[in-house]
N, C-alpha and C positions, 0 to 999 in steps of 0.2 A: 598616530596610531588609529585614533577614530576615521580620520579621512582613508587612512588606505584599507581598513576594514571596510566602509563604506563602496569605496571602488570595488573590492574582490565582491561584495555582499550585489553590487548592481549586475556584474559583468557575468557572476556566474548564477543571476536570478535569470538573468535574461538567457542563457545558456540551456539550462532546466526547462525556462518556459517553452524556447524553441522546437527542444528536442523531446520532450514530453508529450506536448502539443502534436506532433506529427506523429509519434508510436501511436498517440491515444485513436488516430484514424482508422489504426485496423486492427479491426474487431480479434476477439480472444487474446489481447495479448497481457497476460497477468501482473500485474503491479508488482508482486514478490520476484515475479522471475525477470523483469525489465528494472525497476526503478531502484530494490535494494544491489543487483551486482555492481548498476551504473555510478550508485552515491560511495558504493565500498570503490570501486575506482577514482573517483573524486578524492578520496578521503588517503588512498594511498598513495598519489601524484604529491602530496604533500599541501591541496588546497587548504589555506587560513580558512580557523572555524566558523569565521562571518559568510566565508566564502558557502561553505558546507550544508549551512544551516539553510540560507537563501535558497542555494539550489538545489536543496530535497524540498523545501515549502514549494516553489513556483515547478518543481514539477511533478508532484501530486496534484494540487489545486488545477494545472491545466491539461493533464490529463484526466481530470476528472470531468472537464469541462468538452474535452473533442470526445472523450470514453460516448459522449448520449449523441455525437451524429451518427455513428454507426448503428448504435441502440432507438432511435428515433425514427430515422431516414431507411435503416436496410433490415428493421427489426431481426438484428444480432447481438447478442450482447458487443458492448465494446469490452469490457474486463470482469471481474469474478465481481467488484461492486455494483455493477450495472443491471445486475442478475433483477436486481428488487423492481427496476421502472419495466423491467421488458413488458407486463400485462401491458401497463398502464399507457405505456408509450406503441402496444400495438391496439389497443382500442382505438385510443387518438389517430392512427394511422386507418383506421376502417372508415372513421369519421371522414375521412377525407383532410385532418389537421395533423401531419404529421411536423407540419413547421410549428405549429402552436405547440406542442408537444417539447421541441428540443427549445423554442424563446424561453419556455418555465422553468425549463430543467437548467439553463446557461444561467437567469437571472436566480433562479433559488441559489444555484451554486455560489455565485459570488457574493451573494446578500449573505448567508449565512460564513463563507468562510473571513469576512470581514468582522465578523462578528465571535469567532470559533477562537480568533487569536489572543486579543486581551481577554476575555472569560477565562479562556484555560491559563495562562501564565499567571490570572487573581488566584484561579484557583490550587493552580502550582506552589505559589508564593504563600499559601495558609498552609501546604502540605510540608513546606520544607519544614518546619522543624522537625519531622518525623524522620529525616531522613538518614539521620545517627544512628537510631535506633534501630532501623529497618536493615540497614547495610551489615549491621551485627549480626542481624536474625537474616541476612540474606539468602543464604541454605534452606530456612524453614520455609521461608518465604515463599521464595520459588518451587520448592516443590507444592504450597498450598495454589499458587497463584496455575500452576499447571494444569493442576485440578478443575479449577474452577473453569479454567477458558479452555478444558476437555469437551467440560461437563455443558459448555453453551456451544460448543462447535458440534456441525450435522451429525456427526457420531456417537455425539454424548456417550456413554458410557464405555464401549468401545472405544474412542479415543482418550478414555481415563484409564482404561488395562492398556493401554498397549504403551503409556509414558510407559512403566517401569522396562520392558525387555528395549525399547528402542534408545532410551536413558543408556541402558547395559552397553548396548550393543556401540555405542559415541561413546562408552567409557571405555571397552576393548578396545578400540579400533585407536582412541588417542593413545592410550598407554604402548600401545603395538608401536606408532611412530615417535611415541617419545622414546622406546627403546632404541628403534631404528634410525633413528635424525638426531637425535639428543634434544628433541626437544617437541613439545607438543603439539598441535597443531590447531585450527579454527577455523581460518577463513575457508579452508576446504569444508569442513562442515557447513557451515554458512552459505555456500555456493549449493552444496548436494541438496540440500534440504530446499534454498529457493526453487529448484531448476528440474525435483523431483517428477511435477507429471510430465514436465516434458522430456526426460530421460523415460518415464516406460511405455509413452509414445515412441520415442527412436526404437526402445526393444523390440516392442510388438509390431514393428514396421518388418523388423528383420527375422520375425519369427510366420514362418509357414500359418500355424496355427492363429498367432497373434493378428497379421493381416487380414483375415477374416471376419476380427472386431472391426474394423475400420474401413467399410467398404466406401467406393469411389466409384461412381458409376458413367463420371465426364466431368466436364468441368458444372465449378456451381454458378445455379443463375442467378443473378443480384436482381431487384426489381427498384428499384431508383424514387425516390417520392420528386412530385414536381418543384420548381424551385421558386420560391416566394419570396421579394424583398421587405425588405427591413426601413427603408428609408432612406435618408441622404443621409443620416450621422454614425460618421464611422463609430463611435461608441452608444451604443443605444443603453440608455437610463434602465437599470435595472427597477426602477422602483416604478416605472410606468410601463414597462412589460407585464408585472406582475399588477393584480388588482390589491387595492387597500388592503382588503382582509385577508389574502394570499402571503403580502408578505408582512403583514403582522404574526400570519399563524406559522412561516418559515423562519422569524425570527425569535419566537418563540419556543420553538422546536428547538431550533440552532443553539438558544440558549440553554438550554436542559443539558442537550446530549454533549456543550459540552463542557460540562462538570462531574460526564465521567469520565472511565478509561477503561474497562473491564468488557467490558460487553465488544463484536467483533462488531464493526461497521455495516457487515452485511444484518445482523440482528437488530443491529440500532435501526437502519433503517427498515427494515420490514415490521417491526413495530411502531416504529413514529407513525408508518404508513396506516396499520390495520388502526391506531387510534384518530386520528385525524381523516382517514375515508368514515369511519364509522357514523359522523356525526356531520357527514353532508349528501342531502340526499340526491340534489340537481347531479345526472351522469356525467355533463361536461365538464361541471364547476370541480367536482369529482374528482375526475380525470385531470384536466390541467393546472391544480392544489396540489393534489399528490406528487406532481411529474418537480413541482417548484420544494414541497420537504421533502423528497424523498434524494432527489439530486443534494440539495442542500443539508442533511442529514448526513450523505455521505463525507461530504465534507467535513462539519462540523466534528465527528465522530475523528475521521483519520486523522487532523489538525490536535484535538485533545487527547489522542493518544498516544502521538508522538511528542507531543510538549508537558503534558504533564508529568509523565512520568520524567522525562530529559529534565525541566527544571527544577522537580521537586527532588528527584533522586535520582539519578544519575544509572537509574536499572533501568532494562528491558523490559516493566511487568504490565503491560498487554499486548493485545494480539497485533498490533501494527509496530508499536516498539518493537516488538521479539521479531518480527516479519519484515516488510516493505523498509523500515525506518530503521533498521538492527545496526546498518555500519553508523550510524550516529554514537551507538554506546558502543559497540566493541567492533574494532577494526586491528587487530595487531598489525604489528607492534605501535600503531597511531596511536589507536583509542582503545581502553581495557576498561571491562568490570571488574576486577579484579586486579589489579596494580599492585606490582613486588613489594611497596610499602605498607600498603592496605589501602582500600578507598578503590575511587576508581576515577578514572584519566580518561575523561571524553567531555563533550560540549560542556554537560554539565560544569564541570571545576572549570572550563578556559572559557565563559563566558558568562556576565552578569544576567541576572533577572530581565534589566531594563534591555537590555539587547535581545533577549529572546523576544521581548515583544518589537522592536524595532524592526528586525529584522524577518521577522515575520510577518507583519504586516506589508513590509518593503518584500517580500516576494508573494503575496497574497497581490499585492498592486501593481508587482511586474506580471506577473501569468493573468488579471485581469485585462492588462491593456493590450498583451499578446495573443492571450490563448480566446477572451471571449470577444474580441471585436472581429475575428479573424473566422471563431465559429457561427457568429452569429450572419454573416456576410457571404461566405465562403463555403459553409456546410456540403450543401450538394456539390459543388463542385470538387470540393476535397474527398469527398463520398467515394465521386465517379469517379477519379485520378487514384485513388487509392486500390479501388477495387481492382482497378484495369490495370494498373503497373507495379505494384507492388506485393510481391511472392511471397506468402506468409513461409513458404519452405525456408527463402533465400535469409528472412529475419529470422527466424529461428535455427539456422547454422550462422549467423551473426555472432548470437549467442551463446549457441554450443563453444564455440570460439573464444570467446572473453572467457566464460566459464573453466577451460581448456587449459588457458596463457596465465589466468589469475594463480588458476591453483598448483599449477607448473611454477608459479612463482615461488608459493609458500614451498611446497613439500616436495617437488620433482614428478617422479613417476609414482612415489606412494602416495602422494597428496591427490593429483589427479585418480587414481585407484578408489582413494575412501569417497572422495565428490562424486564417483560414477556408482559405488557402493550407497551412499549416503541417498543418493538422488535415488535408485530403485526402489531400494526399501521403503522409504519413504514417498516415493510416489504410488507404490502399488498401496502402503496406506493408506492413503488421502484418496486413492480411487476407491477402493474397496471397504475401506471400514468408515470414512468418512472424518481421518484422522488430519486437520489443515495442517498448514505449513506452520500458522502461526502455535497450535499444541505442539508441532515436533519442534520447532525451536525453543522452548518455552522447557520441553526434552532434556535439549543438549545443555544447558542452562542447572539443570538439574543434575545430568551427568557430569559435568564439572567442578560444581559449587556441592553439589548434597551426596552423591554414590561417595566421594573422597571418603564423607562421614562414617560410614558403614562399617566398616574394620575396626571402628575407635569404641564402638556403640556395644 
């Protein structure tokens, strides 16, 4: 049992790392709307949970790692976390250091997600015993835990009024197909909500008026930074990349953030940053400090909020759980929070403690030997090959397509209906009120577990 676990856990770390690794090269491509539909497909092929876990770790962890050449080398973000290094990684590039810029950001990354994995499963493993008790109050829970990750997302307040009608509106829209299908529905929820702005993108493309947000004046110019090597060793030493006190204060950091799980990764790291810039005043030292916590903050961050909550209780409650990491906890009919007995049937219950750390680590050490020897080496030149041959259009009707074929699994043509429903609504949210993906999950969560309560009340 251990060896064939082991096998799925190497075969599909290295799978993750591959395919992660290569999305992470072009720029915009959202971690909710690429990595949580690909792990719900993993999850419902039938992959063992060693398999599952391995390959959501190794391919977060290495797309977080190609995410900073595009963000370094063509100052574009690579994804929505990448948002936090853009200053800092286009100072470095005025400097004429755009390669020093993405060494800090590859070696923070992996110093601290080395680090991201036992802290949070210690810190998991003091939380379990709460997790009896929580699953009781799981209703109240969630709707508190909604609140809260409203009230720290851009929107704040606006994305606290708007749970209740969007809650409503996944509570209508299920009871409609559970009248009509005989039975409820999710993953379609789950796809609408990942895949949201890029559904009122597709709208606005086909809207007379909407077209005119979106102007296109030729093709875009890339401006390339030059290419610098690294040396003869295919894996270059993260701990001499960085300077002594760089990664002492990255693993420092790494070690904080990750003991929690509340706060979204983009806030974690914008604050680790404005604390640790504050208190250095050299512009370089600065600059390439920042680019090694701030990359490495994302890590640590996404890694403890999808493991903590996963080992200590087996719920969604943060903003990466509830988002990027969601088919971990509810995949029907695989994995549910909510199971016909009571309790809830996901990684949690089918895998021990010591194997979340195991295996975590074993895909923290697969996506490092793939994704950062390969960035560090390869940068510009996957830069240029990506920019030049690959059609952000063509990977984005990739996805429309999964999105499409998934939820044509669950529900037919009304399942695909609420996913294209679910994804508007919710995209014109998260564009306009400043409502994320991770609040509207966090939503449907609420409409499921806590609206039921309302009629009783």
């Amino acid at each position: 049992m251990i060896v064939n676990g082991l096998v799925w856990a190497v075969g599909m770390g290295l799978l993750g790392a591959v395919v992660f690794a290569a999305i992470g090269l072009v720029s915009g491509t959202d971690e909710t709307a690429t990595l949580a539909p690909i792990t719900l497909l993993v999850v419902l092929l039938g992959t063992p949970p060693a398999g599952v876990l391995t390959f959501f770790i190794a391919g977060a962890v290495s797309k977080h790692m190609t995410h900073a050449i595009p963000t370094t080398l063509l100052g574009i973000p690579g994804d929505t976390t990448a948002v936090p290094l853009l200053d800092d990684a286009t100072a470095l590039r005025r400097l004429g250091a755009p390669h020093i810029a993405l060494r800090k950001a590859l070696a923070g990354g992996l110093l601290a997600a080395l680090i991201a994995v036992p802290i949070s499963v210690g810190i998991a493993a003091l939380l379990a015993p709460l997790a009896g008790p929580l699953k009781l109050a799981a209703p109240f829970v969630f709707l508190v835990a909604a609140v809260f990750v409203g009230y720290f997302s851009p929107g704040r307040w606006a994305s606290v009024l708007a749970i209740a009608p969007f809650a409503l509106l996944v509570a209508a829209l299920n009871a409609l197909a559970g009248a009509a299908l005989g039975k409820p529905l999710s993953i379609s929820f789950f796809l609408g909500i990942a895949i949201g702005p890029l559904v009122v993108d597709l709208l606005l493309a086909t809207s007379r008026s909407g077209r005119d947000t979106l102007p296109r004046s030729g093709p875009r110019t890339v401006w390339l930074a030059p290419d610098v090597g690294v040396g003869g060793r295919w894996f270059p030493n993260p701990l001499t990349i960085l300077s002594r006190r760089q990664a002492v204060t990255t693993a420092v950091v790494a070690g904080v953030t990750s003991t929690t799980f509340m706060l979204s990764p983009v806030a974690a790291t914008v604050l680790a940053g404005e604390i640790v810039g504050a208190r250095i005043r050299h512009p370089y030292r600065r600059l390439s400090t920042l680019m090694a916590v701030k990359n490495g903050t994302t890590e640590s961050t996404y890694l403890a909020e999808t493991l903590i909550p996963l080992v200590a209780f087996g719920l969604p409650l943060s903003p990466v759980a509830a988002g990027p990491a969601a088919a971990l906890f509810n995949a029907p009919p695989v994995y549910t929070v909510n199971a016909p007995g009571g309790g809830v049937h996901n990684l949690h219950s089918l895998l021990q403690t010591w194997q979340f750390l195991v295996y975590g680590l074993l895909g923290v050490l697969i996506a490092g030997l793939v994704a950062y020897p390969f960035a560090m080496r390869y940068a510009r030149a996957a830069s240029a090959w990506a920019s030049r041959t690959i059609s952000h259009e063509a990977l984005i009707g990739a996805f429309a397509a999964l999105i499409a074929v998934v939820s044509w699994y669950e529900g037919g043509l009304l399942g695909l209906t609420i996913s294209v429903t679910i994804g508007a609504v919710g995209g014109l949210a998260n564009r306009v009120l400043g409502m994320t993906s991770g609040v509207q999950f966090m939503a449907y969560y609420v409409a499921v577990l806590s609206v039921p309560l309302l009629p009783a009340s």
